[in-house]
LUMMI-928640 format. One record per residue (C-alpha): x, y, z. Coordinates in steps of 0.5 Angstrom, whole numbers, plus 500, padded with zeros to 3 digits. Each point is the difference from the previous one (the first is absolute). Layout:
XYZ/...
***
This chain:
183864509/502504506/506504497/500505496/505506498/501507502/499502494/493498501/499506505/499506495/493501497/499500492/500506499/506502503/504495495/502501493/497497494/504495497/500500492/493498497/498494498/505496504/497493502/503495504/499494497/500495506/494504502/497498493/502492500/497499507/493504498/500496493/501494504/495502505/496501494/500494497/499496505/494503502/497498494/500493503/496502506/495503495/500495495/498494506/494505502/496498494/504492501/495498505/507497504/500503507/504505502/505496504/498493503/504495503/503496492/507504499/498501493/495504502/503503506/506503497/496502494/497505506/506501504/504502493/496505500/500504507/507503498/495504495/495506505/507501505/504501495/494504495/500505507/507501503/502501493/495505499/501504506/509499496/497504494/497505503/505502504/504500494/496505496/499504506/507501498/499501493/495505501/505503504/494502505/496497506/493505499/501498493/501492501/495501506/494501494/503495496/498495505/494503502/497501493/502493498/498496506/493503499/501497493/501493502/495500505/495501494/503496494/500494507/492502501/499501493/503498494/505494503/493498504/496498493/507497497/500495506/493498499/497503493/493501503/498507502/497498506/503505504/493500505/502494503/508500500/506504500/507498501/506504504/506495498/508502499/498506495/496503506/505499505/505504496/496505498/498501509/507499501/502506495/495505503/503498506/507501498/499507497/499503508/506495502/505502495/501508503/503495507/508499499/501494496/504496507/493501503/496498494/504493500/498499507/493502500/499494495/505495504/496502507/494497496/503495496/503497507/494501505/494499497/499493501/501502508/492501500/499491498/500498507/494505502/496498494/497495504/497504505/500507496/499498493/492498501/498507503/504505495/497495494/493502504/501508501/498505496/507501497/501493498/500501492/506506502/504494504/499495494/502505495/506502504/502493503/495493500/498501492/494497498/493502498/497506502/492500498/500508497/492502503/494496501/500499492/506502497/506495498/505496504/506503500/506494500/506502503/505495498/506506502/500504506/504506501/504498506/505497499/501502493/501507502/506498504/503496494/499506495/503504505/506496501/501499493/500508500/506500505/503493496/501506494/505503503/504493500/499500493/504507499/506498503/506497496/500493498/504497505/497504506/494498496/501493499/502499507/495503504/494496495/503493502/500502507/493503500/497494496/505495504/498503507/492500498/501492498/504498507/495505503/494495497/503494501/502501508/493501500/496496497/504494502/499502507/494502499/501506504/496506497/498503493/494495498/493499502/501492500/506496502/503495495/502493501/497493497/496494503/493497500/497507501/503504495/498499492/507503498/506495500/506504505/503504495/494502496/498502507/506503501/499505494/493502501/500506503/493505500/500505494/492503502/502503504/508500498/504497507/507503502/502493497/497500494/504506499/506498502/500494496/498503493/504507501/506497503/502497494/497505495/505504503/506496501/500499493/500506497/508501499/500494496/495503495/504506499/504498494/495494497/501500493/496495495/493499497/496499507/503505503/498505495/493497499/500501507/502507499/494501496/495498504/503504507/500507496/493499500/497496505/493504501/499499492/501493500/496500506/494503496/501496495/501493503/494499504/495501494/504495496/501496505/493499501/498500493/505495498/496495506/494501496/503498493/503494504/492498504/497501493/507495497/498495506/493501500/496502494/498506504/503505505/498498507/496506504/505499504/504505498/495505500/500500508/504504504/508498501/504500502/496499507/493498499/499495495/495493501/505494500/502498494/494494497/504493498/505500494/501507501/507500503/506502496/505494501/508504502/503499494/494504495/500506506/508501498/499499492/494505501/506505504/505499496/496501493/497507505/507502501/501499493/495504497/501506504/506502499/499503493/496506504/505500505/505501496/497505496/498504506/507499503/502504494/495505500/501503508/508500497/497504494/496505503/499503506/493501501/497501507/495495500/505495498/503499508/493498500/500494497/
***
């Protein structure tokens, strides 16, 4: 993750505009495949399965999904770098990125809020998910995208690599600043968690911090200039980023050499068999190899994607030209397709899918739990169902050029 081009030391705004309307499509099947995965994350939030545990079917069921938030980022960060080339100009790509960020900000504390719980409780509880994290991220973005390319690229790298280099003060340090009057700024930066907004007000849950994702979108922008390159350069270069990400992850993780909060290794104290506690690295916040794990393959798999033909690729196709629409409309759906399954199941729709998800919620009662097989038949009748709109959407931001389109 570590080279990146010449070309990618000239700023936006000194580039010239490629023809409108140009998309690379490897970049759209990665974010369709990030799309429909997500999906069985969020459908196993109303399941009442665990997120993650030591059972493999349930294990991998989580850890598939991992690959989702790194390559939502990174790739978030490649798409605006790629508009600031279609825009032709950094101040002009510099709003984008500001006005919209505030916007994700808002739809995560507001509209995605009440998606996620269909209660209007927002006294008590207000979530800072993957939306809020983008959008921080873009409103950060907007003041780096006037630094050269090169420079931006090893700014998120630098992130990315050193922040786990704190994990073995925590111990001594992490009680003191949690206690210190700028505790609710080091968990929205760093730790995550919930931040009591006033003596009365509602908690604020922050399942995303902002370091180390600003590093990802970062470096995902320098990653753009990768992308511009002519498909053998390209080819290679994506292998032996992807490759070198995943050795890098292997080396260290088998040694347990740095990277991660917690080392890996089964026996009688650990609750994971060994390569189950190989790959369960820390997401909140995301560790270096955590990273390195989900990005390396993203990337190394790009070249093979360029060329992909058949009716998988072009469903997948449809979802990644609209991600965030997708994303608005799959929370809700998800969420009222548990209700009609706790209504099936039941007789009635459990309250619990009242409360606060995707983080604070009671335990689910007995005879709750979704078995895995109807948590992948409700994904999969999901994923169906919303592709009609996606589609329709898809065709309509080809259609037509309306400004407020790039914000959905």
């Amino acid at each position: 993750m570590s080279t990146f081009p010449q070309a990618a030391t000239t700023r936006p705004d000194a580039l010239p505009t490629p023809a409108r309307g140009i998309r690379i499509q490897s970049l759209d099947i990665v974010r369709g495949a990030v799309m429909v995965l997500m999906a069985i994350d969020h459908v196993r939030v109303y399941s009442g399965l665990p997120a993650g545990g030591p059972a493999p079917g349930i294990f991998f069921t989580r850890w598939v999904t991992h690959f989702c938030a790194p390559a939502f980022l990174f790739l978030a960060g490649t798409g605006a770098y790629l508009h600031g080339k279609k825009l032709g100009n950094t101040g002009a790509l510099a709003r984008y990125l500001l006005t919209r960020g505030a916007w994700l900000v808002l739809l995560e504390l507001t509209v995605l809020r009440l998606a996620w719980t269909f209660n209007l409780d927002f006294g008590s509880y207000l979530l800072a998910g993957v939306i809020w994290v983008i959008g921080w991220c873009m409103i950060l973005m907007a003041g780096l995208v006037w630094l050269p390319t090169r420079l931006i690229g090893a700014i998120g790298l630098a992130i990315i690599l050193g922040h786990n280099a704190i994990d073995p003060f925590l111990p001594q340090v992490g009680p003191a600043l949690r206690q210190s009057g700028f505790a609710w700024l080091l968990q929205v930066l760093y730790f995550g968690g919930p931040i009591q907004l006033g003596a009365d007000g509602p908690v604020l849950f922050v399942l995303y911090s902002i370091i180390p994702w600003i590093g990802v979108m970062a470096a995902g922008y320098a990653f753009g200039a990768v992308m511009e390159l002519e498909p053998v350069h390209r080819r290679r270069l994506c292998l032996q980023i992807g490759l070198g990400a995943t050795a890098l992850f292997l080396l260290l993780r088998g040694f347990n050499l740095y990277g991660n909060p917690s080392p890996w290794g089964g026996g009688a104290q650990s609750p994971y068999p060994p390569l189950l506690s190989f790959l369960n690295t820390n997401k909140y916040p995301a560790s270096l190899l955590f990273l390195l794990m989900t990005l390396g393959p993203t990337i190394a798999l790009l070249p093979w994607l360029d060329h992909t033909r058949g009716a998988a690729a072009r469903w997948l196709t449809v979802f990644g030209r609209v991600p965030f629409f997708y994303y608005l409309l799959h929370i809700p759906f998800i969420h009222a397709v548990a209700l009609l399954v706790s209504f099936i199941r039941g007789g009635a729709v459990d309250p619990r899918l009242f409360a606060n998800h995707p983080v604070m919620v009671p335990p689910a009662p007995d005879g709750y739990t979704w078995s895995l097989g109807l948590l992948y038949l409700v994904f999969a009748a999901v994923i169906v169902v919303l592709y009609l709109p996606c589609r329709w959407f898809a065709h309509l931001k080809e259609q037509r050029r309306d400004a407020w389109l790039g914000y959905l």
